[in-house]
PDB file of N, CA, C, O and CB in Angstrom:
ATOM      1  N   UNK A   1      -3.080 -20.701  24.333  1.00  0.00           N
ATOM      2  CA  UNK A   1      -3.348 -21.027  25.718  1.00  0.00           C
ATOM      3  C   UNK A   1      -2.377 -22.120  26.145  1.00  0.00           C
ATOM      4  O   UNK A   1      -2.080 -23.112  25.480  1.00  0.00           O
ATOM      5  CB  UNK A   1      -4.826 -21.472  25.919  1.00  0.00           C
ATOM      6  N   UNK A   2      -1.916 -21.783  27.387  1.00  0.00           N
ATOM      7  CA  UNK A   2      -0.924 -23.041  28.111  1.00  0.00           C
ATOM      8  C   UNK A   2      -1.687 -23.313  29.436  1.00  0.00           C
ATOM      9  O   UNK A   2      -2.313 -22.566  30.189  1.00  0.00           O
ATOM     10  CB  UNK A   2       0.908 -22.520  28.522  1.00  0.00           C
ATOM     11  N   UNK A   3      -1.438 -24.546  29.458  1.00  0.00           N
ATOM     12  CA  UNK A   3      -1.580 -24.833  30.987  1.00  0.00           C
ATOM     13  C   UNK A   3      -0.951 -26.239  31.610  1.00  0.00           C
ATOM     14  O   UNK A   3      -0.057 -26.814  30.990  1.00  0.00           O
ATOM     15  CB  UNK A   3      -3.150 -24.849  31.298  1.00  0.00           C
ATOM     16  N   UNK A   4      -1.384 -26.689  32.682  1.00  0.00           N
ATOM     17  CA  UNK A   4      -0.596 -27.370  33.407  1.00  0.00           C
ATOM     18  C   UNK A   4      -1.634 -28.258  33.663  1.00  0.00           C
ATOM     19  O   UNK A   4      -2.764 -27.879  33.357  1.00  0.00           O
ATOM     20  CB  UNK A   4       0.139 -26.720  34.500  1.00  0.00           C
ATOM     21  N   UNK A   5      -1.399 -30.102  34.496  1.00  0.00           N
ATOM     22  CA  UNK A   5      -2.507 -30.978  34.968  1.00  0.00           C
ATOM     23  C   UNK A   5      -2.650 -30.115  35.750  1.00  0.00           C
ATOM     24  O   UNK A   5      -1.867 -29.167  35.688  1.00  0.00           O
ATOM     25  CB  UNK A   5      -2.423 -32.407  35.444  1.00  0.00           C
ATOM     26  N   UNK A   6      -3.758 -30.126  36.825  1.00  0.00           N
ATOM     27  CA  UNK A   6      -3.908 -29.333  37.678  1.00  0.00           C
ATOM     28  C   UNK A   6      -4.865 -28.258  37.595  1.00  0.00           C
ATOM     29  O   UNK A   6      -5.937 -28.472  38.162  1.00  0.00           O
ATOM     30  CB  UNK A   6      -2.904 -28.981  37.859  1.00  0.00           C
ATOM     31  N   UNK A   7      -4.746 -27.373  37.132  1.00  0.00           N
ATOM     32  CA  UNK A   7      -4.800 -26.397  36.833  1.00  0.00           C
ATOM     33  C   UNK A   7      -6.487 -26.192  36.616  1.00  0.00           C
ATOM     34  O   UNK A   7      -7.003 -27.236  36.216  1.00  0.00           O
ATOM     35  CB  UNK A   7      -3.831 -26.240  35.826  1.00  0.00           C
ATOM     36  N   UNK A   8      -7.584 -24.906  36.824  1.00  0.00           N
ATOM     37  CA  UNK A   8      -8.778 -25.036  36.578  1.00  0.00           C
ATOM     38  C   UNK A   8      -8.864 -24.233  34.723  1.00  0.00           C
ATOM     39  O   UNK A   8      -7.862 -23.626  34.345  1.00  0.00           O
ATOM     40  CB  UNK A   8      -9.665 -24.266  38.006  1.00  0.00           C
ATOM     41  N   UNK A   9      -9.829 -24.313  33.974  1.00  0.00           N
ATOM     42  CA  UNK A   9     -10.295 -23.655  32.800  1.00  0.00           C
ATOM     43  C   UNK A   9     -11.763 -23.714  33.682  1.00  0.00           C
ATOM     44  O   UNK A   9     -12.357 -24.532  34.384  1.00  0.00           O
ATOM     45  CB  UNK A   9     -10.065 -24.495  31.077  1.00  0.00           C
ATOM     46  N   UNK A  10     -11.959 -22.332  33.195  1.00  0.00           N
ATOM     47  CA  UNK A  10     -13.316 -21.582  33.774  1.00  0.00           C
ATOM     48  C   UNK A  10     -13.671 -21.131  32.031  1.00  0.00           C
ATOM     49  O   UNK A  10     -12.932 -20.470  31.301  1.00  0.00           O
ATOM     50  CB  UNK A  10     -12.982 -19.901  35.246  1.00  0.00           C
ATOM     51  N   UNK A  11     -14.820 -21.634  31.732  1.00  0.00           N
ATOM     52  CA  UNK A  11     -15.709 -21.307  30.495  1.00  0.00           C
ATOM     53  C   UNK A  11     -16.494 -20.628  30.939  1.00  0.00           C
ATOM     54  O   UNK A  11     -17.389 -21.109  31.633  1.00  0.00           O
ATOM     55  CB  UNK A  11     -16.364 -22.283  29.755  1.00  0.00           C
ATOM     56  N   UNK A  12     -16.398 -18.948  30.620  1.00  0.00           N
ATOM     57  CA  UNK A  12     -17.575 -17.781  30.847  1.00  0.00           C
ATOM     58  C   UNK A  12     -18.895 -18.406  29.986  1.00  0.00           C
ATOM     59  O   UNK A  12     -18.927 -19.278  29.118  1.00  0.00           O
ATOM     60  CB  UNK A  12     -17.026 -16.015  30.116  1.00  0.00           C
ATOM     61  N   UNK A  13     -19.729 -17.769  30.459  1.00  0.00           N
ATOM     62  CA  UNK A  13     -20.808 -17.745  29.808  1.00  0.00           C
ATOM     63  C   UNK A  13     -21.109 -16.556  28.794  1.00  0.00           C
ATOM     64  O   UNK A  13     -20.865 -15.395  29.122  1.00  0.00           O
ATOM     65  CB  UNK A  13     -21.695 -17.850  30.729  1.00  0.00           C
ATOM     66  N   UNK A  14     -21.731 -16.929  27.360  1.00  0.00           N
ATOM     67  CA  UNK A  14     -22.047 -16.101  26.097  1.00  0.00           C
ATOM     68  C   UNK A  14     -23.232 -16.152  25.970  1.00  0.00           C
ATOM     69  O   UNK A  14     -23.738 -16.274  24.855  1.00  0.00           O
ATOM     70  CB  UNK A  14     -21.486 -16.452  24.866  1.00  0.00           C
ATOM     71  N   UNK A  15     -24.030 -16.061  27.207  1.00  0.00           N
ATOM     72  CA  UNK A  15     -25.701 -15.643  26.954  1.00  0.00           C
ATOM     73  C   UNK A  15     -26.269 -15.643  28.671  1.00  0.00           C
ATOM     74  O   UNK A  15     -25.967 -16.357  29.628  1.00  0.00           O
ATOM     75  CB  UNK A  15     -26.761 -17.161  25.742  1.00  0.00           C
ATOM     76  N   UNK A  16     -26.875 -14.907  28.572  1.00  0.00           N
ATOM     77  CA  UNK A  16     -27.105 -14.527  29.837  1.00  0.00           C
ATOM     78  C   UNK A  16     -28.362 -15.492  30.544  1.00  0.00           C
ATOM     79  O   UNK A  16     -28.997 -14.966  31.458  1.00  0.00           O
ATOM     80  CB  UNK A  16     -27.422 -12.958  29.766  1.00  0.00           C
ATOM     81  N   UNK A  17     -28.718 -16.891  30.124  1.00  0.00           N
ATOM     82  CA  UNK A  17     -29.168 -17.683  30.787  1.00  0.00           C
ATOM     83  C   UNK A  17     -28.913 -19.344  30.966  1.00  0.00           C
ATOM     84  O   UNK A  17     -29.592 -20.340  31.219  1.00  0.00           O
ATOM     85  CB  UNK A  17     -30.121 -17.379  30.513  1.00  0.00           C
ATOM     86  N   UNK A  18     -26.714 -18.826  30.510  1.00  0.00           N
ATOM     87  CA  UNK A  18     -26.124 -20.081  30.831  1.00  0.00           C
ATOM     88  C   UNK A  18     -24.945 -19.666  32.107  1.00  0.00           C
ATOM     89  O   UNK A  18     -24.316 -18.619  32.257  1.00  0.00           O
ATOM     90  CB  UNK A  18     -25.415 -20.800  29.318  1.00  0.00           C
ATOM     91  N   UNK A  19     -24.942 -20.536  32.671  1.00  0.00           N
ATOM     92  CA  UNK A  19     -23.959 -20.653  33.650  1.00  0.00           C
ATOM     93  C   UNK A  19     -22.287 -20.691  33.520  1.00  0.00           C
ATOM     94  O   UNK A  19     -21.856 -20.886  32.384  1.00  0.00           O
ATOM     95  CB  UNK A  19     -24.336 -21.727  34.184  1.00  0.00           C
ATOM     96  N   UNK A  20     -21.761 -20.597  34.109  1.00  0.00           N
ATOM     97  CA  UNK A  20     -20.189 -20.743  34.192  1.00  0.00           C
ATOM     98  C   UNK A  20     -19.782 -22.130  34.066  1.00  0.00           C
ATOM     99  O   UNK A  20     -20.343 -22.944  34.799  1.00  0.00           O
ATOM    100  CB  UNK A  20     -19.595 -20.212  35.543  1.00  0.00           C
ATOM    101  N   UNK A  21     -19.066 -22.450  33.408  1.00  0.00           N
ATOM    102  CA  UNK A  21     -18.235 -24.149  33.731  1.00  0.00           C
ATOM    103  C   UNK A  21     -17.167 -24.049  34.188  1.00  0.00           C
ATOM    104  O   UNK A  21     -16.323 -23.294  33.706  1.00  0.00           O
ATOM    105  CB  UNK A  21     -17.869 -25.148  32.563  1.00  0.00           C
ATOM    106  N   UNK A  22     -16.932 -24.918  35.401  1.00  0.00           N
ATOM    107  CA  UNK A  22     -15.223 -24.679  35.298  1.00  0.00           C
ATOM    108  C   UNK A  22     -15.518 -26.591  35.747  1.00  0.00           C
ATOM    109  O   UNK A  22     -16.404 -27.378  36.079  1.00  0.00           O
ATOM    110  CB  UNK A  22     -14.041 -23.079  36.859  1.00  0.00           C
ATOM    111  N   UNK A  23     -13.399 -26.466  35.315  1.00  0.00           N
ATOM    112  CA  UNK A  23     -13.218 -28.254  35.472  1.00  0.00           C
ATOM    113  C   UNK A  23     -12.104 -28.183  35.639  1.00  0.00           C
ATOM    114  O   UNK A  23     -11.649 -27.042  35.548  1.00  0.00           O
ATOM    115  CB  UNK A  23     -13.538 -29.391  34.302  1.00  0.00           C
ATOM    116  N   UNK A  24     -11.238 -29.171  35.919  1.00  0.00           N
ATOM    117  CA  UNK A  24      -9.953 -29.560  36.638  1.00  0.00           C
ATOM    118  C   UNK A  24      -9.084 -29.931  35.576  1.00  0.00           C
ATOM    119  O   UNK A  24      -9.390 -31.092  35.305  1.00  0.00           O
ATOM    120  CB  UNK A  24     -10.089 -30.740  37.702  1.00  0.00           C
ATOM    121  N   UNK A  25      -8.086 -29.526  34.769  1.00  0.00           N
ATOM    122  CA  UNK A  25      -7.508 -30.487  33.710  1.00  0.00           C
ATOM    123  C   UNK A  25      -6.874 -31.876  35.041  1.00  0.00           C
ATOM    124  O   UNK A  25      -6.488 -31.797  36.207  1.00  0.00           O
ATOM    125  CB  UNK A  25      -5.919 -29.442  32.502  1.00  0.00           C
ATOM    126  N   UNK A  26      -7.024 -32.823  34.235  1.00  0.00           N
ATOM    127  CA  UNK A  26      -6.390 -34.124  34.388  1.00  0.00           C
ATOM    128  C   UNK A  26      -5.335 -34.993  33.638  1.00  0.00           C
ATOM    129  O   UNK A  26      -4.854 -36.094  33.903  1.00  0.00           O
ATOM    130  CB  UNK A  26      -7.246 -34.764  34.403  1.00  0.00           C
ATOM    131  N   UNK A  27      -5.127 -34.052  32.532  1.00  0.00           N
ATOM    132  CA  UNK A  27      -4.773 -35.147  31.453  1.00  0.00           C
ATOM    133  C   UNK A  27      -4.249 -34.112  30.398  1.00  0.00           C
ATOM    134  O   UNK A  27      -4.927 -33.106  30.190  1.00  0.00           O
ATOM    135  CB  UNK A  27      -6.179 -36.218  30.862  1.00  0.00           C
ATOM    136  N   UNK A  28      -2.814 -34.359  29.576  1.00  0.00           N
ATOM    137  CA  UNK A  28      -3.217 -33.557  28.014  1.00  0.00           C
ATOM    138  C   UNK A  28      -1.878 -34.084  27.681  1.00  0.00           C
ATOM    139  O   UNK A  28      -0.994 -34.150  28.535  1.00  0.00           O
ATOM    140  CB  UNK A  28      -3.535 -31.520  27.809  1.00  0.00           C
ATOM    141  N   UNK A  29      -1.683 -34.525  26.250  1.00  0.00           N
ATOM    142  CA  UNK A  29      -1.122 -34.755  25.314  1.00  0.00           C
ATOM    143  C   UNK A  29       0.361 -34.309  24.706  1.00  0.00           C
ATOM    144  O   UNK A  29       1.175 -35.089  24.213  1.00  0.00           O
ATOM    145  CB  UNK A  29      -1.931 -34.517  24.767  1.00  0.00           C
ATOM    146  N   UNK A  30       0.502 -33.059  24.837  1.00  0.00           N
ATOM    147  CA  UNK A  30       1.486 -31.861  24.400  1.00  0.00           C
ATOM    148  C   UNK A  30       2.166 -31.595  25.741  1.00  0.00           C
ATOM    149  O   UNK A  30       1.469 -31.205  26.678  1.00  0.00           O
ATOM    150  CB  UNK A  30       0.674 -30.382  23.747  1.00  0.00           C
ATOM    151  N   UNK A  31       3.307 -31.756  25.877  1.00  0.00           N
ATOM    152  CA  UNK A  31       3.982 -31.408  26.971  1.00  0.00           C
ATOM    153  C   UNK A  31       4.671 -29.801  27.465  1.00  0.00           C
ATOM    154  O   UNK A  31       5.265 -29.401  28.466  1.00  0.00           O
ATOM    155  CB  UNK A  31       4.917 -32.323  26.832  1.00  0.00           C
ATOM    156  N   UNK A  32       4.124 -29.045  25.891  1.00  0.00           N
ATOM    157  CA  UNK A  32       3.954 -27.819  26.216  1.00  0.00           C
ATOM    158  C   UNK A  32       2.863 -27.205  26.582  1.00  0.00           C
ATOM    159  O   UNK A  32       2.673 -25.994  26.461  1.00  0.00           O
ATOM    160  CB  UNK A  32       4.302 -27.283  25.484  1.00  0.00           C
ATOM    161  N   UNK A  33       2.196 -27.900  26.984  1.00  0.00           N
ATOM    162  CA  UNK A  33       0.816 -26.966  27.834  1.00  0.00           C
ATOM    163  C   UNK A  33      -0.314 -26.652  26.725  1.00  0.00           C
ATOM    164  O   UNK A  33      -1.462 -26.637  27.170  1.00  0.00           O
ATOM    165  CB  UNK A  33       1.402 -25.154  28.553  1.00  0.00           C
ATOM    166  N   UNK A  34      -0.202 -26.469  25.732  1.00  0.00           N
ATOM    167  CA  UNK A  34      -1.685 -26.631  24.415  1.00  0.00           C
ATOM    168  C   UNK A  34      -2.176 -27.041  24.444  1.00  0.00           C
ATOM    169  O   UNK A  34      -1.801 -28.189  24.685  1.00  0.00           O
ATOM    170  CB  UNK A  34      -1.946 -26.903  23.344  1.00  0.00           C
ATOM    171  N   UNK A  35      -3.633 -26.877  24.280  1.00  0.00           N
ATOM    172  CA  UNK A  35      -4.931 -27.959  24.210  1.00  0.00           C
ATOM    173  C   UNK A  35      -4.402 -29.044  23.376  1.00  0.00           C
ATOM    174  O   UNK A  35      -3.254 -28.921  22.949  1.00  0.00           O
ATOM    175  CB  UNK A  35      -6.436 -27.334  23.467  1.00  0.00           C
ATOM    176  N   UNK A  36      -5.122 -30.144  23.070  1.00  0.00           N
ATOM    177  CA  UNK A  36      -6.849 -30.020  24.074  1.00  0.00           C
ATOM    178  C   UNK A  36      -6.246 -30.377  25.598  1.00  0.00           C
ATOM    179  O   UNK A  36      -5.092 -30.307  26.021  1.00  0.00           O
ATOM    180  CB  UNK A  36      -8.473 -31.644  23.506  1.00  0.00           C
ATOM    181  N   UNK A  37      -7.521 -30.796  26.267  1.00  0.00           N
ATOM    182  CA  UNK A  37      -6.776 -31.445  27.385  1.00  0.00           C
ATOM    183  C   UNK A  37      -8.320 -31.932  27.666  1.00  0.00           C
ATOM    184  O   UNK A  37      -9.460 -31.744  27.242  1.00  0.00           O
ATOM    185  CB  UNK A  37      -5.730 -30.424  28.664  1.00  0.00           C
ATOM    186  N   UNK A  38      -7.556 -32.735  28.728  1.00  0.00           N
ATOM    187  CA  UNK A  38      -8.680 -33.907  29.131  1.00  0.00           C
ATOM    188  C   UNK A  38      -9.503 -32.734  30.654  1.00  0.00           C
ATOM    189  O   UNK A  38      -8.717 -31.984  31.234  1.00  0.00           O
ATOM    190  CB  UNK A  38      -7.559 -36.012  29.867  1.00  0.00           C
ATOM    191  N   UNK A  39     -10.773 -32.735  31.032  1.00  0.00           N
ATOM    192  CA  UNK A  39     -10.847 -32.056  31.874  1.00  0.00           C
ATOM    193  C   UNK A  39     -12.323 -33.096  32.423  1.00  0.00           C
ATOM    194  O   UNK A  39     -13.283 -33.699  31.942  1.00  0.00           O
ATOM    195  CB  UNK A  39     -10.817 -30.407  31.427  1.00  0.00           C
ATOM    196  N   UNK A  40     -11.455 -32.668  34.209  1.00  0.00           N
ATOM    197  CA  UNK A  40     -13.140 -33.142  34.882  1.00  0.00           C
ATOM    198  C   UNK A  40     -14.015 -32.139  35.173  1.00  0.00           C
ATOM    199  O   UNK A  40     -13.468 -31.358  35.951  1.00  0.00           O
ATOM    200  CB  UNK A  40     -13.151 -33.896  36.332  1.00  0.00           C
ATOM    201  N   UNK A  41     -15.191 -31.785  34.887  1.00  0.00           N
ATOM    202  CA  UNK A  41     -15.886 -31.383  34.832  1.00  0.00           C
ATOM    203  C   UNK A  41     -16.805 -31.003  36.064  1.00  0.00           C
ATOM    204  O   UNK A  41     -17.683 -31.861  36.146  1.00  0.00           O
ATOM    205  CB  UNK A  41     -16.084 -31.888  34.073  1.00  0.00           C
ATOM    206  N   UNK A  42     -16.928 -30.123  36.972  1.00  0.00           N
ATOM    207  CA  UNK A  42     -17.328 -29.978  38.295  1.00  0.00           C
ATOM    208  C   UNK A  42     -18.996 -30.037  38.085  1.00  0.00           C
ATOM    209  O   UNK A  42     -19.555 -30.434  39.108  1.00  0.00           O
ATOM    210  CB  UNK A  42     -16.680 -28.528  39.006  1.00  0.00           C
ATOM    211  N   UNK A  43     -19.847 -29.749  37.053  1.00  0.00           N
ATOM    212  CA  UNK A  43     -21.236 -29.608  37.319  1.00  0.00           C
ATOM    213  C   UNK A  43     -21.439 -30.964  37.001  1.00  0.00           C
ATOM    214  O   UNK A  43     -22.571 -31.143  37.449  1.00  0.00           O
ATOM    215  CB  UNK A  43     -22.100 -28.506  36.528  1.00  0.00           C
ATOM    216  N   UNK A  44     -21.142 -31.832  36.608  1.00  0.00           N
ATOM    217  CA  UNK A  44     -21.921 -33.072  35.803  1.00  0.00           C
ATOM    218  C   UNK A  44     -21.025 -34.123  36.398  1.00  0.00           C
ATOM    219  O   UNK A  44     -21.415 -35.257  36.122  1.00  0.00           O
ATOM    220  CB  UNK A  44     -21.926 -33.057  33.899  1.00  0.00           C
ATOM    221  N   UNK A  45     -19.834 -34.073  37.204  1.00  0.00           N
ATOM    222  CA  UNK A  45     -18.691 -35.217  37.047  1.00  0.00           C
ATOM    223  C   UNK A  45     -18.206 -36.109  36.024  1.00  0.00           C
ATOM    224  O   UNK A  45     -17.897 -37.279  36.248  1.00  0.00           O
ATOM    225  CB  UNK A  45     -18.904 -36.022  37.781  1.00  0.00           C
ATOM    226  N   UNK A  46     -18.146 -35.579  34.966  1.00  0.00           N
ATOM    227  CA  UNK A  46     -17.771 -36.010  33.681  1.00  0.00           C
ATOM    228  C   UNK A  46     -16.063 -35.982  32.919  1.00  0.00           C
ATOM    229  O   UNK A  46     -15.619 -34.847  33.091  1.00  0.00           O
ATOM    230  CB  UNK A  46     -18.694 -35.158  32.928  1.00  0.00           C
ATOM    231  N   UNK A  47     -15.643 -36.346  32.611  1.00  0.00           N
ATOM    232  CA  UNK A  47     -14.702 -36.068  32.014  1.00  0.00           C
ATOM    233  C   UNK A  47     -14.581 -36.169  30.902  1.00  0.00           C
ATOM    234  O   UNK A  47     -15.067 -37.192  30.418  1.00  0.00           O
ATOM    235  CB  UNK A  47     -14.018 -36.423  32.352  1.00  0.00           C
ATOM    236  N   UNK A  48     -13.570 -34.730  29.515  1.00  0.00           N
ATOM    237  CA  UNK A  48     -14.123 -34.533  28.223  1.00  0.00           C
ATOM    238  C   UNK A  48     -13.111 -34.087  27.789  1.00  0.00           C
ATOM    239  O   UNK A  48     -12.620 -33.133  28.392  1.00  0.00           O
ATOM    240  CB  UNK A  48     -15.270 -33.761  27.983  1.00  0.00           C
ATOM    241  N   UNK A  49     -12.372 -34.662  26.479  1.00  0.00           N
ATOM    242  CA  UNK A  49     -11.916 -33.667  25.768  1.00  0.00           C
ATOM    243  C   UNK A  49     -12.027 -32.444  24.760  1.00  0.00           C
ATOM    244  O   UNK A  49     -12.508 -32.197  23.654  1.00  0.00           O
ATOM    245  CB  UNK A  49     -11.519 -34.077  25.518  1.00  0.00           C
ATOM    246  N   UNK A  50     -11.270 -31.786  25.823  1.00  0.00           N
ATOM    247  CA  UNK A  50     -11.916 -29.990  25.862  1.00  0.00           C
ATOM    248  C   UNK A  50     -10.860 -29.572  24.917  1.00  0.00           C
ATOM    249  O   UNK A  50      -9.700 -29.734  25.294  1.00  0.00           O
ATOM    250  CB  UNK A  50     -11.856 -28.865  27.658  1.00  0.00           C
ATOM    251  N   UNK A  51     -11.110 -28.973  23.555  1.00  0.00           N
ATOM    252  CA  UNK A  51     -10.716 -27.440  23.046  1.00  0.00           C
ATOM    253  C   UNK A  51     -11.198 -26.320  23.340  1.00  0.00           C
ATOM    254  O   UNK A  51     -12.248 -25.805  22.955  1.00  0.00           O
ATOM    255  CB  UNK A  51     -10.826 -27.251  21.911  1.00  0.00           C
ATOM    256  N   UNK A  52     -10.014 -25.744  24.387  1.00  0.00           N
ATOM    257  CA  UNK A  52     -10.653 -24.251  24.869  1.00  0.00           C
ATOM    258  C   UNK A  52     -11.303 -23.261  23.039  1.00  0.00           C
ATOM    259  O   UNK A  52     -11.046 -23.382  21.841  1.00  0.00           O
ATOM    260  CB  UNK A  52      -8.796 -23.075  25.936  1.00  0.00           C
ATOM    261  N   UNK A  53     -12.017 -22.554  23.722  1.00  0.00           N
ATOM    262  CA  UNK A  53     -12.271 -21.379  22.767  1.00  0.00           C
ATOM    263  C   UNK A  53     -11.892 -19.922  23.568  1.00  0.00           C
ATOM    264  O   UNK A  53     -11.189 -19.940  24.578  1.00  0.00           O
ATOM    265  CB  UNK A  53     -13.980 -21.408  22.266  1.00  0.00           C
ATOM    266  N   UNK A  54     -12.422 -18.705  23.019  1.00  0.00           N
ATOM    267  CA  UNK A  54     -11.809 -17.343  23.195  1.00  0.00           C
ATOM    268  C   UNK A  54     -12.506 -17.157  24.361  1.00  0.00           C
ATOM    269  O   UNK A  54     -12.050 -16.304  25.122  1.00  0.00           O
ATOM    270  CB  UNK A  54     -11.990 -16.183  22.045  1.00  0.00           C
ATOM    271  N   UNK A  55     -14.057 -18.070  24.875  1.00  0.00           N
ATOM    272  CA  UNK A  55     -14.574 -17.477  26.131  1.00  0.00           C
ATOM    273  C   UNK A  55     -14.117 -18.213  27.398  1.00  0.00           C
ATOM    274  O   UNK A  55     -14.744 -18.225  28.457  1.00  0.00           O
ATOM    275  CB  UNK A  55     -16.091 -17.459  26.096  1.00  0.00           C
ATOM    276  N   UNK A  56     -12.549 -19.032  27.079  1.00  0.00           N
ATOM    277  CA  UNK A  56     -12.600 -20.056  28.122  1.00  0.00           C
ATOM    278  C   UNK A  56     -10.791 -18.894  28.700  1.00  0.00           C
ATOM    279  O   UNK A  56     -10.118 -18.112  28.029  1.00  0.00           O
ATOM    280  CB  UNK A  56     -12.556 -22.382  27.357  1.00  0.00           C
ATOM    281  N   UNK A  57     -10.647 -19.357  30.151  1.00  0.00           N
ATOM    282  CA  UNK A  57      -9.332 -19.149  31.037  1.00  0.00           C
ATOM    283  C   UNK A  57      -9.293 -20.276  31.725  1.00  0.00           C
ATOM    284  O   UNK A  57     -10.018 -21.212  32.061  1.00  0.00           O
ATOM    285  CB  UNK A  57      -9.273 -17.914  32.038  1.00  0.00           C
ATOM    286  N   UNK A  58      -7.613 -19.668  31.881  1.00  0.00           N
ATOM    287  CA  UNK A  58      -6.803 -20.795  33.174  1.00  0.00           C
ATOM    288  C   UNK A  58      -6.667 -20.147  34.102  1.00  0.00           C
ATOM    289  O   UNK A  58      -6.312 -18.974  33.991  1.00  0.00           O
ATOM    290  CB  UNK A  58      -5.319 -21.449  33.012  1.00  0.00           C
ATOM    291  N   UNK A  59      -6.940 -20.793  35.445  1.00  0.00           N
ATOM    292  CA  UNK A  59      -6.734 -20.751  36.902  1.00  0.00           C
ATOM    293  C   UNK A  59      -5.661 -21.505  37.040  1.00  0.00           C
ATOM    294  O   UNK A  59      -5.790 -22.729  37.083  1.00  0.00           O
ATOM    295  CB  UNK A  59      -7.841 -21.213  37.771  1.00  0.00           C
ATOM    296  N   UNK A  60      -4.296 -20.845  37.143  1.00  0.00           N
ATOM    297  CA  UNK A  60      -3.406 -22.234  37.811  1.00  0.00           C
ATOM    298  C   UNK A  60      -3.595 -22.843  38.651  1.00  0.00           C
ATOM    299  O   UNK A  60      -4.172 -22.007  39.345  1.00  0.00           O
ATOM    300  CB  UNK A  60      -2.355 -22.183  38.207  1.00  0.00           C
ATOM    301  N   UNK A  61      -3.583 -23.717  39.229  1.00  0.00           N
ATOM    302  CA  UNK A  61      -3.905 -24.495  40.479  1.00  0.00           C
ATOM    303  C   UNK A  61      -3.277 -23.673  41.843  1.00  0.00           C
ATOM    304  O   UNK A  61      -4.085 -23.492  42.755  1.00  0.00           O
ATOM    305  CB  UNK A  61      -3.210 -26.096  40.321  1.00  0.00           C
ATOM    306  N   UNK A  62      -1.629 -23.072  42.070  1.00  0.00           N
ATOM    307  CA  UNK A  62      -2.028 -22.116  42.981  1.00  0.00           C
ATOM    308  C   UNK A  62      -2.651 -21.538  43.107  1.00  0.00           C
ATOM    309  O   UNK A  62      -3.220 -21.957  44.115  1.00  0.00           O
ATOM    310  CB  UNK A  62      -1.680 -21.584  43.218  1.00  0.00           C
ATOM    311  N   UNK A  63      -3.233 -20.480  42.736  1.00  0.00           N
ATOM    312  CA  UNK A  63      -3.978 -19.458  42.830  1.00  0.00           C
ATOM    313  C   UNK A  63      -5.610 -20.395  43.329  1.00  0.00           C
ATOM    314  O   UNK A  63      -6.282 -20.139  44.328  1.00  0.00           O
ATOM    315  CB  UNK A  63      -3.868 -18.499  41.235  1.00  0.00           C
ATOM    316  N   UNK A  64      -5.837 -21.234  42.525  1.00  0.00           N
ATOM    317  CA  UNK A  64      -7.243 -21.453  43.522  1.00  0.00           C
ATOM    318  C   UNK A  64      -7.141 -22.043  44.437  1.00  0.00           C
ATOM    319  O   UNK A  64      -8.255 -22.300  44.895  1.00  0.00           O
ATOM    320  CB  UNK A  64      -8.321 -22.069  43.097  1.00  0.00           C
ATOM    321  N   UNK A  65      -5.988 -22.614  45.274  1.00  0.00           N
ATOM    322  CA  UNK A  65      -5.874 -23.300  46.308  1.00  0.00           C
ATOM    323  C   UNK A  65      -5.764 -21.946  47.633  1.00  0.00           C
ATOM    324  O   UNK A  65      -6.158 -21.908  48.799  1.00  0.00           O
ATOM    325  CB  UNK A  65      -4.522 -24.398  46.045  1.00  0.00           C
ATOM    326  N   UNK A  66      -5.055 -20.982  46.778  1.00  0.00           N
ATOM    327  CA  UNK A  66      -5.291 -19.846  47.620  1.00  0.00           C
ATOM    328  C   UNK A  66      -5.933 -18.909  48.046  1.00  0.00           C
ATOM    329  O   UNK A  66      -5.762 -18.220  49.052  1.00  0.00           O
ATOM    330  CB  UNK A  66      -4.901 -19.452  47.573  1.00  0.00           C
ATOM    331  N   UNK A  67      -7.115 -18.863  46.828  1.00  0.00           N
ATOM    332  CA  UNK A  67      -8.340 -18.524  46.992  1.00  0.00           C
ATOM    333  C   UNK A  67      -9.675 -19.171  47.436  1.00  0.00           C
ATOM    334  O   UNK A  67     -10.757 -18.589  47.515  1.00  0.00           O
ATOM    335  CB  UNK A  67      -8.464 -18.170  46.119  1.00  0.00           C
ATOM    336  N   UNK A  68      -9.423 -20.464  47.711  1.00  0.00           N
ATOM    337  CA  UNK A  68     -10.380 -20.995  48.097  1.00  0.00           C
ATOM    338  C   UNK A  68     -11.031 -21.292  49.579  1.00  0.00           C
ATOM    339  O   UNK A  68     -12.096 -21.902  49.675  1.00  0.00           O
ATOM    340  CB  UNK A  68     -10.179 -21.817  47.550  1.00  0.00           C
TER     341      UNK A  68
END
């Protein structure tokens, strides 16, 4: 996985009585785009360092500015 500051990770849900997460990266380490990355967190206002797993994606930040 690559991504950019900016950018959203949307964590699907793996049981059908949890919700979606998504959060904003803010922050990450590797200047090639690899986890982890620092992310704010839209349900809780939290910020965490996140290792994506296989149920998580990136939203580049265009695309949701254009969808939104």
């Amino acid at each position: 996985m690559r991504a950019h500051v900016g950018d959203w990770l949307v964590v699907e849900s793996r049981h059908l009585d949890e919700h979606v997460r998504r959060g904003r990266i803010v922050r990450m380490d590797h200047p090639d785009g690899t986890p982890p990355y620092v992310v704010h967190w839209t349900e809780d206002d939290r910020e965490t360092l996140f290792f994506p797993g296989p149920e998580t994606h990136v939203q580049p930040e265009e695309r949701v500015r254009h969808t939104a």
